[in-house]
Each structure stands twice: as structure tokens, then as C-alpha cells.
N, C-alpha and C positions, 0 to 999 in steps of 0.2 A: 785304553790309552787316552791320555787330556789330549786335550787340541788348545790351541794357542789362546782361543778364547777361554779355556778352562781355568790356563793360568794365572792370564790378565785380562779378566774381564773390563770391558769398555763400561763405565761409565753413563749413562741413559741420562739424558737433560731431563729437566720437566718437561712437562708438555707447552707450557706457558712460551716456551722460548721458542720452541718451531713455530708456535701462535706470532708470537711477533716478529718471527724471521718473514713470516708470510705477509704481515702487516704493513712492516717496513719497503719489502718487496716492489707489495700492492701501491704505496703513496707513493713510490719513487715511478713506476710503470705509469702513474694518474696524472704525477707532478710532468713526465716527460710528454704526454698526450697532450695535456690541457693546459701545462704552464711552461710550454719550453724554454723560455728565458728565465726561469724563475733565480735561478742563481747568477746566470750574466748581468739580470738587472740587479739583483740584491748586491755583487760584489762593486758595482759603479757607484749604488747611491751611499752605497757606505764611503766609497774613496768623498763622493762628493761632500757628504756629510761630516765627516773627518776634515776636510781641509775648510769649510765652514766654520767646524766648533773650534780649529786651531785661529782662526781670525776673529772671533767672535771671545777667544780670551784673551788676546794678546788684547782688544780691544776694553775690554770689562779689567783688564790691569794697570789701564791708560798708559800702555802702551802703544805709536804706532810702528809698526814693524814695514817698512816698503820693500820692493825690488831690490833698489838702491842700495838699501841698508844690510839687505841678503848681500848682494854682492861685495862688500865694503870688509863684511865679516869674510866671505870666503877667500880676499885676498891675505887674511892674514891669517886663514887658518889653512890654505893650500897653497899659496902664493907663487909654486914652480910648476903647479899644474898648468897644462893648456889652455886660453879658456877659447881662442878662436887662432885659427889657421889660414893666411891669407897669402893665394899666390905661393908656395910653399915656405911661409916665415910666420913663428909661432911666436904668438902675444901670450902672454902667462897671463894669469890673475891678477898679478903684482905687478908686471908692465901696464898694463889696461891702467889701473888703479893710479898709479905716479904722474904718467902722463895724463889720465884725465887731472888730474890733481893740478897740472902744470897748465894747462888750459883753465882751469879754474881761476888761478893765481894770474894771470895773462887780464881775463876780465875783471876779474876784482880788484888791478892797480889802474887798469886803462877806461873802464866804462864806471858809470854810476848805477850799476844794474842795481837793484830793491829786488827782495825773496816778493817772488811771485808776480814780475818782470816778465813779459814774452821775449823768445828768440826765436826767431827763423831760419830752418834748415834748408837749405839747398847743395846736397849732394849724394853722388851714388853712391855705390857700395865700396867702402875702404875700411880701412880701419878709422881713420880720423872723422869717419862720422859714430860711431859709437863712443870714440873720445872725446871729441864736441858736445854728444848729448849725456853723457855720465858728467862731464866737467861742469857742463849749467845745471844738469838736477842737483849737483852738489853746492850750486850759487840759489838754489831755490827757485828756478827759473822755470818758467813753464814753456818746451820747446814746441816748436810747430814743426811736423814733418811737411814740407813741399814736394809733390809729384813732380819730378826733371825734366817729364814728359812736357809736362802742357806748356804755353806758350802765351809771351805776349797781354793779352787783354785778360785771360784766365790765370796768368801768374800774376799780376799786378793785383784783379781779385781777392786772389786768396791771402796774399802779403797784407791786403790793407784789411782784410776782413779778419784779423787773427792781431793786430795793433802791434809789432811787434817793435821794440827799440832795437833791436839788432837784426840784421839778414849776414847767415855765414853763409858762404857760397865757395864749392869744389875746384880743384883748379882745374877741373876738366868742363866746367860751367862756366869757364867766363864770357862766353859768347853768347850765350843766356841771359847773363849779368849785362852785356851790353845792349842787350834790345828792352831791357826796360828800365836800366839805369836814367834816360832823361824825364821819365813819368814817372818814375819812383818817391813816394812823399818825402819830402828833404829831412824830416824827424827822423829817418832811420836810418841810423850808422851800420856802413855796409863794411862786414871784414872778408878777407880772400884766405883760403889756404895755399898762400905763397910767400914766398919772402922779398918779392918786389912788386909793385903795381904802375902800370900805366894810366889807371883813372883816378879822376882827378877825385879828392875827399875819400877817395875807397882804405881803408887799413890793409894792414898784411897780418896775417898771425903766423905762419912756420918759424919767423926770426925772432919772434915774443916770444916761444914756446921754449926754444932752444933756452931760453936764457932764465925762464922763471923757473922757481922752486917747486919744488917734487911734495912741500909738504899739506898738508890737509888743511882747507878752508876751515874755519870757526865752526863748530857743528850746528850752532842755531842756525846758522844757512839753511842746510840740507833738512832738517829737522822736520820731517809732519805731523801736523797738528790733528790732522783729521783727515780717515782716509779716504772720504769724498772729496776731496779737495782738488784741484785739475793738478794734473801732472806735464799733461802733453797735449795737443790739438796733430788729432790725423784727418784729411782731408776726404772727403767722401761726395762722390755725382749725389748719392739717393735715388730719388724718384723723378727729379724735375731741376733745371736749374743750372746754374754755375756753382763748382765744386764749396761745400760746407765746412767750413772747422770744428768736427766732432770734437767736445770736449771728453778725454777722458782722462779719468779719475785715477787713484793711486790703487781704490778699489777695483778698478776695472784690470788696471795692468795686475793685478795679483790674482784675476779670475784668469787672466788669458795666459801669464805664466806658467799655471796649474796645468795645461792642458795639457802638454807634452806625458805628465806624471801620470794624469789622471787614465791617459792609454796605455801606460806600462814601463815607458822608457826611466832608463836609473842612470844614478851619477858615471856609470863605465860607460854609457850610449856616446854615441860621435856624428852629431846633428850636421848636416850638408843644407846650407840654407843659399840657394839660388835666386829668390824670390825678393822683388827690391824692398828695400828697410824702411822705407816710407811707410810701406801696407802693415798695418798690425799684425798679418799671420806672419811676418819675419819679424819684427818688432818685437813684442809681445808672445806668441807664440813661439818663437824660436829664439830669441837673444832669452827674453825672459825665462821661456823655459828652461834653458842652458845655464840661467843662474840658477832656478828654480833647484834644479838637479844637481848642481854642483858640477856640470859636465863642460864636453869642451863640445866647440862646434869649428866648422869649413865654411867659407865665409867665401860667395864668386862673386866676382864685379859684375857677372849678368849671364845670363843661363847661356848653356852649351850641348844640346845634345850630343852633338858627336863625342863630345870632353866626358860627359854625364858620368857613365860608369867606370870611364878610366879612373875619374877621378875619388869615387866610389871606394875601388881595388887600392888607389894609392895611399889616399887616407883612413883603410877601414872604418871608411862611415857604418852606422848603422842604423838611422834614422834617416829619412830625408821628407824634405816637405815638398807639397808641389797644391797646383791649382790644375784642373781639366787639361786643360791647353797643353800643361808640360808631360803631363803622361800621356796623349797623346802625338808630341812631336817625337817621343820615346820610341813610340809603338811604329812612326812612319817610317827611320831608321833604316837603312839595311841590315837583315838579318847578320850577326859575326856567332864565330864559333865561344863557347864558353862566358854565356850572355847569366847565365845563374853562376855564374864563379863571382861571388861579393858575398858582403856580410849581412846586407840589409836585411832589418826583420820588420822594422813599419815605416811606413807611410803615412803622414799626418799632413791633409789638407781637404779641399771641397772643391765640385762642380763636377768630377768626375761621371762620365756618363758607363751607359752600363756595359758598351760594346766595350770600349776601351779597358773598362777596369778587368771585365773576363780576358781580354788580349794580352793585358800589362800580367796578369797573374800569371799566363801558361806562357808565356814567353819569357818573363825574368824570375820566375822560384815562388818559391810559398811564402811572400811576401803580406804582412797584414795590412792593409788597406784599412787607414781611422778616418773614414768621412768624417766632417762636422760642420752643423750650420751656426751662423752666428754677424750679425752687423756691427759692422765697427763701433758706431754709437749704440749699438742694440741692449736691449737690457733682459734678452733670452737667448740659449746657448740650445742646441743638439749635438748630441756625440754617437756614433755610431760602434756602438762598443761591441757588438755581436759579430761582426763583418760582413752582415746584409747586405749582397749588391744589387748598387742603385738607389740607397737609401740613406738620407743625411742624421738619420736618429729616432731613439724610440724612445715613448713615452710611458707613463702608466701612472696610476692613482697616485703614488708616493710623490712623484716625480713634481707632479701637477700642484702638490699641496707647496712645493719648496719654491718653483718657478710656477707661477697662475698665465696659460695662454690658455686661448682657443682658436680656431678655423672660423672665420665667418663669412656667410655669401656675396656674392659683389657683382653689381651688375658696370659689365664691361662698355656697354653703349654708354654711359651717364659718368665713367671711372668714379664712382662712390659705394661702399658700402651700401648696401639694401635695408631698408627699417621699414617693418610692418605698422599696421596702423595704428600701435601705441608706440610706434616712435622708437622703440627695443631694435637691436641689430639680431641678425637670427644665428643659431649655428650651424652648420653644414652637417651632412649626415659621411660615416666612415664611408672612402671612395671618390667621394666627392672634393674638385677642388674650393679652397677657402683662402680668404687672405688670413693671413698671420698675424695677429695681435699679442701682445705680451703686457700684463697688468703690471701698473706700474704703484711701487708704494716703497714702503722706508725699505728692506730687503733687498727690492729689487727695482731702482732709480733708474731714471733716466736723464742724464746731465745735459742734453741740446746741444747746442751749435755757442761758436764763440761769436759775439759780435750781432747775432739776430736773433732777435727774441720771436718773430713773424716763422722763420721755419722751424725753430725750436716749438713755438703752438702747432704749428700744422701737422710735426707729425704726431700726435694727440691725437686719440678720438676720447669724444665725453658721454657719457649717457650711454652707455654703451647697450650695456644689460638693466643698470637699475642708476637711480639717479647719485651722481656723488662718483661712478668710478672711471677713472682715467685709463685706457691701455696707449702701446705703443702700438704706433702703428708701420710695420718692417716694410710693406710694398711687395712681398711676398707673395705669392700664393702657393699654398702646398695641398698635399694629401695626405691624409693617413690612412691606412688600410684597415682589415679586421684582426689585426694582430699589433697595432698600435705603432708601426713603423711609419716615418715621417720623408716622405720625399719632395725634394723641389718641384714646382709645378711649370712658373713663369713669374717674373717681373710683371709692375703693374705702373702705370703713369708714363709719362714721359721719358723711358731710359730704355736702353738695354743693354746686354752685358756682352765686351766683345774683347779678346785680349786677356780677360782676367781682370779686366776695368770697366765699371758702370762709365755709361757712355749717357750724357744728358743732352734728349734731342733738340730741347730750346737754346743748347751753347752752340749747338754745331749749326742750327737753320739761320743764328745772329752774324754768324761768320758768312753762310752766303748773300744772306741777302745788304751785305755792305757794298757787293758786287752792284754796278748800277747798270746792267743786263740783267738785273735780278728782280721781279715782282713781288715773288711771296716763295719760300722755299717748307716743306714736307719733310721733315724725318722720322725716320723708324727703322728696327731691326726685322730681316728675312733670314730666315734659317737657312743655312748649305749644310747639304750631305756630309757628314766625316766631319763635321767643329761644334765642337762645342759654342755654345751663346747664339748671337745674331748678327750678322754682318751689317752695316751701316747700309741706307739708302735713301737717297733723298727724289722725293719728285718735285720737278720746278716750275715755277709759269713765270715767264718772260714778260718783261716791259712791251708795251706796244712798239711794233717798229724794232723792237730791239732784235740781236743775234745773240746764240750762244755761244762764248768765250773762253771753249775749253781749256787753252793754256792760261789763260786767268783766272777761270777756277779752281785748275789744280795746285797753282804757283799760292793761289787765296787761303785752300784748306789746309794746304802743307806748313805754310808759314804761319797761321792761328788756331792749328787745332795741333793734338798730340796725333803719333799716326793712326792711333785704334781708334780715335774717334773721326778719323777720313771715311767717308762715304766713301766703301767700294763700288755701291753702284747711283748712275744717275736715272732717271722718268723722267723728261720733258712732256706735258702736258699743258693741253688748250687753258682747262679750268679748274682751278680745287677744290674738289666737294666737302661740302660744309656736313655736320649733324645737326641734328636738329634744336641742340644748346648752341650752335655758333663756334664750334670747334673743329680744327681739321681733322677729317675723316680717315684715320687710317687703317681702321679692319680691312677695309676688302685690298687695299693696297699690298699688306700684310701678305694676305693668305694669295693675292696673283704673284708674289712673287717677283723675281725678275727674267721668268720665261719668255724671248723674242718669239716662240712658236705663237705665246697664246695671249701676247700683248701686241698692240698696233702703236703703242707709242712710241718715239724715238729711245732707247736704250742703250747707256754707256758704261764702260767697266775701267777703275781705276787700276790701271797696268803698272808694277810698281818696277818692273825692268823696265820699261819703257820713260818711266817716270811724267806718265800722262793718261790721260784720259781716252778710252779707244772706244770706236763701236762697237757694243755688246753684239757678235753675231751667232745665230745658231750652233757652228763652231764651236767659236771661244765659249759658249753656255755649256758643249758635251765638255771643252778641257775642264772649266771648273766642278762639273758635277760628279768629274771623275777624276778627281785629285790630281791631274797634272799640272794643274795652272795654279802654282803658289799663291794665296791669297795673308 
């Protein structure tokens, strides 16, 4: 009798093909061992490479292709699509577009603005500041975003340091407007988003708007020539200082557009941007990438957690951005029932630490988590494309060849980079932390500061490795490990980071010592348990004879600094120790801390219900170390 196989005989491969079935096998078992990212990285530098060789022809056809001119197309090739959602009322493509249009048309009969003219922005989150700033990109104008936050001596700063012929200001800012309207340079015509005013020389624009034309400025306005050319001024602490006018480029805003894309999200994504529009990562990142994508986005006048995922549910977002701070005020929350019932699938933002990001993940869904590093003015980018937690990006040979950085040593007593005896800066070994440098050349620019060419040199280092090369210098320090992952380390100079804002300790120690109970005033960041960055603190020495004025001090910080750069806590001290360069000393101040067990100085904590300054006691040091006492 046949048997089945007698019938139909199976077939026999070569042998060559089991050989390479085994082969195949074998490199994918070697590839998973030895090169576990090998396809996560291969599928990023391709996305990065791709959207390169797409800039790089538009460029080689002399063409230049902007943001701008992205969006301009997408209103008339989707024009009923969404493009942002505000307070529950939907701006289309073709609304945005008309209205900016009509603001355009408003300054071009009433100002003598010239392409490539500054204007200054002052206001939060609305709609009419995205229509204000599409309306002058479209007059050629280069706009300056203003932080709402700061105050006084640091707004007047930034206004005069950015030369602008225009300041538009919010109608929720006029009280703003009034404290530095009489030291404001009389060159610049101030306009209101209102339709009447009580200052005197101030314009209105809402009743110009109503009444100007919906149609398209002359295109040589808007037109770029070159897409290094400035586009905009975002304002940035750095390292040291009163806040800087990052100049950036047309080029830059089409690197940071990219990012949304280059983590996965597509034109059906629904971007939830909470994070104010001043900052590039809503800017740039999130308006831009929203053009980038062809998508729409949710647009809040100022974060909410409690609002956060309602809001989520109501608009099926499915993107959203954030910084440290907001996933953790998430996580602080009361637990509710049906906390993974949303749509979201990423997360695009930085500073996130590691407790929080494992809490945010098992508490709200299989959410992907896109860390990314990157300085406003910076001219190198990390993406955390893998979802490594705790880590802002990785690197590798390819990566290296397209963006040129390296880690180098730093000695923290001297704040300078370390250079052996031929004068060469060294590199740090994997593990080890290094400051951040990124090599600067035609590819990869770095366009300074508006206004000063002194901080534009400074952050330069020269000579670095061989004679002739320039990097940037980020004020970073980070680490990379033995798998070429990149994570933040610490700040370096005079700043730190608190709020989700670089805090620069020579603005905030100018504001004390105006006080004239004031000898010399110490700032720096201390770390608290449970936040992310470093809480403000200053130690003080007092005039001879003099007293400490605590309702004067606090009424001083409140009214000239922004509140994240308020010193929560005070150190009165005898004398301030110097280093051995003639600089105040603040390592060991750092590392004590502001513990009353195991400091004998007077210590005080700035009480924001109280709305004053109290004595730090043992106490009040367990509420804050144990998250009852809101800071």
C-alpha cells in the first residue's frame, strides 16, 4: 500500500539553503547580542538623512522652501482642515491664514516696517499670537519672542537688546506694559491687542484688523533668500547673565519642525501643546511640527493638570508635549478611575527624570516617552528614539560623522574646560561626566545672540583639539555610557534650571543687592527630593549695622524677578567665602544644602501662601522634604 509520501513526494531543498537559513539565523542572534539598536538606529538616521537630502535640494534648485511657506501651501490645499483648537473653537488652515493676512495688511498701511525689521512679541497663549507672528513673517519681519514672566529691568533688557521698531503686547499684559512703558526707548511704537487704549502714543490693533483686507501681502515680503537667514529671536538665561536673543535661522526652525515627524507622528496625530509659545519646544516643535505634518493641534492658555486628560478624552489628542515638571505635577494628581482611557501614543519633550518617567508609564498606558536634547541657540540635537529610560539620546559612528560633538573634562573649581600641557582640551572616558561641545562649521552653524557679539564669542571654545577648530560650547555636562546612550548630567556656570526655565544667578543676586540692607548677595541651585532641576537660594551678608527686611525682600524679588527665579530659600551669613580666583564660592554651599539640623546660619523659606518669607524650621524642612509643602 503507498503512503502519502509515495504519492506526493515532498520536494528536498538543497542543502545550500538550510546552510543559509542557519546563516541568516546566526547574524540576526550576533546582530541582537552585539548590536541591539542596529535597526532603531539605522531607521532614525535614515528619517534624518532624508529630510537633509530634502533641504539640501530644494536648496541646489535655488529654491528656498520655509515653515511659512509650508503653511501658506497647506491652507490652500486643506483649507477646512483644523489647524489649532482653542478653548473649544476651531481655527482652520484658511482662518489662520486670512487673518494672519489681515494683520499683515494692518502694518503694512500703518508702520513703515522694511523685510527684515524686528518686532516684539509680548503675549501668552491665544490665538492672535500665532496670527501676529505668521502676519510679520509674512511682512519679512524678524519676530522676538518675550518671556511674560520676567519683569521690569529684565523686560526692558531684552526689548532693547533685540532693537525692535515694534512691541505688540496681549490684552491680558497691559499691566506689564505699564511698568515699563515710561523707560521704554521712545523709537518703539507700541501696539495693544485691543480696540481702545488709555496710554498715551500706545496704537490698538483689534479695530485695524476688523477692517483690513483678508488679501495676501506682495510675496517678495515674505520671500527667503537664504535659509540661514534669522527668522526669529527666542530669548534664552544660558549660562550666565540677563536673558539673550538667540538668533534663529529659517534653517533652524525647519530642524525643530522636523522633530515631531522624525518620532513617528503623521498628519492624522492631534498635538495638545500646553507649554508657553515663547519656548521653541511649542514654537518650533509643536506649531511647526503641526505644519510640518499637516496636522491639527490643542492649543491651552497655560497648563492644567487637573484639566490635562480631560482634555486629552475631549479632543482625542494623541500627541502631547511636556517638560519634567509637567509629568510630574501629572503623577502628583489623585489617583481617578480610567486614567489609560485616551488616545495618546507619544510624548515629545525633555528633562524627565527616571522615577517619574517609570510612574507616568504604569500609571497612564503604553505611552511612548521621545526624550530629546537640544539648546535653543544650539547647533546639536539628541533624540531618544529607542525609549531608553533616563536618557536624552544616542549616538554612534554614523551619527557623529553628520552632527561632530564630543564630552570633554571640566574642572569645576576654575568653571573652565581643562587643557593639558599642549594646550589641547582632553576627552572624557565612556561613564564619565564631560561638557558638551558641538563643532561648529557650514552644516552645522551657530548664529549667536542678537545685539552682542561679547556673548555670541563666549560661547566658542577655540583650539580645541588642533589649531583652527571652533565648537559650541552648550554649558551641559552629560554622560555617555558603553552602549553610546547620552544622558544629562548637570548645568555648568552661573544658572540653573527650575520651572522648566534656566534661572541666571547674576540677574537674581542684582535684584537683591539693590536692597540697601544688602552687602553682597550668593546664588545657586539645591536640589529637593521629588523635582525635578534646583530650587533657587541665595546666601546674604548684610551692611554693617544693618537688619534683615524680610517684607522688603520679598515684595523686591516678587516685583523684579519672574516667580521661578524667586529664591525659595534664604542663608544669612557673617562672610562670603571667596575661591581662590576671587569668585564666590558655592560648592560647599551647594552640597549643605538648606538643612537647619546641620546648618547654624539663620535660614528662611519663601512661603507662597503666605506670600512671605518664614523661618526655615526643622518642621517646615520635614513638610518640604516630604512633599506637603508646595514649592
Amino acid at each position: 500500500m503507498l503512503g502519502w509520501d509515495d504519492l506526493y513526494p515532498l520536494p528536498v531543498p538543497p542543502s545550500w539553503v538550510a546552510g543559509a537559513a542557519v546563516g541568516i539565523l546566526s547574524l540576526h542572534f550576533i546582530q541582537k547580542l552585539l548590536f541591539p539598536y542596529f535597526w532603531a538606529d539605522l531607521r532614525y538616521l535614515l528619517k534624518v538623512f532624508t529630510y537633509g537630502l530634502r533641504v539640501e535640494i530644494y536648496r541646489l534648485r535655488g529654491s528656498v522652501v520655509t515653515v511659512l511657506d509650508k503653511f501658506v501651501k497647506l491652507a490652500e490645499k486643506q483649507p477646512h482642515k483644523p489647524f489649532f483648537i482653542y478653548e473649544g473653537t476651531i481655527h482652520t488652515y484658511r482662518d489662520v491664514d486670512r487673518r494672519s493676512n489681515r494683520i499683515a495688511q494692518v502694518f503694512l498701511q500703518h508702520e513703515a516696517l522694511k523685510k527684515g525689521d524686528t518686532v516684539a512679541l509680548l503675549m501668552g497663549n491665544e490665538p492672535d499670537f500665532i496670527h501676529v507672528w505668521f502676519g510679520l513673517a509674512k511682512l519679512g519681519c524678524v519676530v522676538a519672542f518675550l518671556n511674560f514672566n520676567i519683569r521690569f529691568r529684565s523686560l526692558l533688557h531684552c526689548v532693547s537688546s533685540c532693537e525692535p521698531k515694534i512691541l505688540v503686547v496681549g490684552a491680558d499684559l497691559l499691566g506689564t506694559l505699564e511698568e515699563i512703558l515710561p523707560e521704554l526707548q521712545k523709537d518703539v511704537s507700541v501696539w495693544i491687542m485691543a480696540k481702545e487704549s488709555t496710554f498715551p502714543n500706545v496704537h490698538t490693533l483689534l479695530d485695524k484688523i476688523e477692517a483690513a483686507s483678508e488679501d495676501p501681502v506682495p510675496i517678495n515680503r515674505c520671500s527667503a533668500n537664504n535659509l540661514k537667514s534669522a527668522v526669529l529671536y527666542i530669548f534664552t538665561s544660558g549660562t550666565t547673565g540677563l536673558p539673550k536673543a538667540a538668533v534663529i535661522s529659517h534653517l533652524q526652525v525647519l530642524k525643530g519642525a522636523a522633530g515631531l515627524w522624525a518620532f513617528g507622528a503623521t498628519s492624522e496625530d492631534i498635538i495638545y501643546i500646553t507649554l508657553p509659545l515663547y519656548h521653541s519646544a511649542a514654537s518650533l516643535l509643536g506649531i511647526g511640527g503641526c505644519i510640518e505634518l499637516g496636522a491639527t493641534c490643542v492649543l491651552k492658555k497655560k497648563f492644567s493638570a487637573s484639566q490635562f486628560w480631560s482634555d486629552c478624552r475631549r479632543y482625542n489628542v494623541t500627541v502631547i508635549q511636556y517638560i519634567g515638571e509637567l509629568c510630574r505635577y501629572l503623577c502628583n494628581q489623585p489617583v481617578k478611575e480610567g486614567e489609560k482611557n485616551h488616545q495618546v501614543r507619544l510624548a515629545v519633550g525633555n528633562g524627565l527624570r527616571n522615577d517619574v518617567w517609570k510612574e507616568f508609564l504604569d500609571r497612564f498606558g503604553a505611552v511612548k516617552i521621545c526624550e530629546f536634547y537640544g539648546a535653543t541657540e544650539g547647533n546639536i540635537c539628541f533624540m531618544n528614539h529607542t525609549g531608553k529610560i533616563g536618557s536624552v539620546g544616542r549616538t554612534n559612528f554614523f551619527y557623529k560623522l553628520f552632527f561632530p560633538f564630543d564630552l570633554i573634562k571640566y574642572d569645576f573649581q576654575k568653571d573652565e574646560p581643562i587643557r593639558n600641557k599642549h594646550g589641547w582640551c582632553e576627552k572624557i572616558k565612556k561613564g564619565e561626566a564631560g561638557l558638551l561641545i558641538s563643532k561648529v562649521n557650514a552644516k552645522n552653524p551657530f548664529f549667536g545672540y542678537a545685539g552682542n557679539k561679547r556673548h555670541t564669542e563666549k560661547k566658542l571654545l577655540c583650539e580645541v583639539f588642533k589649531k583652527g577648530d571652533v565648537y559650541f560650547n552648550t554649558g551641559d555636562l552629560m554622560v555617555q555610557d558603553q552602549y553610546n546612550f547620552l544622558y544629562f548630567w548637570d548645568r555648568i556656570g552661573d544658572t540653573f534650571r527650575w520651572k522648566g526655565e534656566n534661572v541666571a544667578t547674576t540677574e537674581v543676586s542684582d535684584v537683591i543687592v539693590m536692597l540697601d540692607f544688602i552687602q553682597e548677595a550668593n546664588v545657586y541651585g539645591v536640589s529637593v527630593p521629588a523635582h525635578e532641576g534646583k530650587a533657587g537660594m541665595a546666601s546674604l551678608i548684610l551692611k554693617h549695622n544693618a537688619s534683615l527686611d524680610l517684607e522688603q525682600l520679598y515684595k523686591q524679588v516678587v516685583t523684579y524677578l519672574p516667580s521661578y527665579a524667586c529664591p525659595l530659600f534664604l542663608r544669612v551669613q557673617e562672610k562670603m567665602e571667596m575661591t581662590g580666583t576671587f569668585k564666590q564660592q558655592k560648592f560647599r554651599l551647594v552640597d549643605e544644602g538648606f538643612n537647619p539640623s546641620t546648618i547654624t546660619d539663620p535660614l528662611y523659606f519663601l512661603d507662597s501662601s503666605k506670600k512671605a518669607y518664614v523661618l526655615l524650621t526643622k518642621e517646615l524642612h520635614e513638610m518640604i522634604l516630604s512633599g506637603k509643602m508646595k514649592l
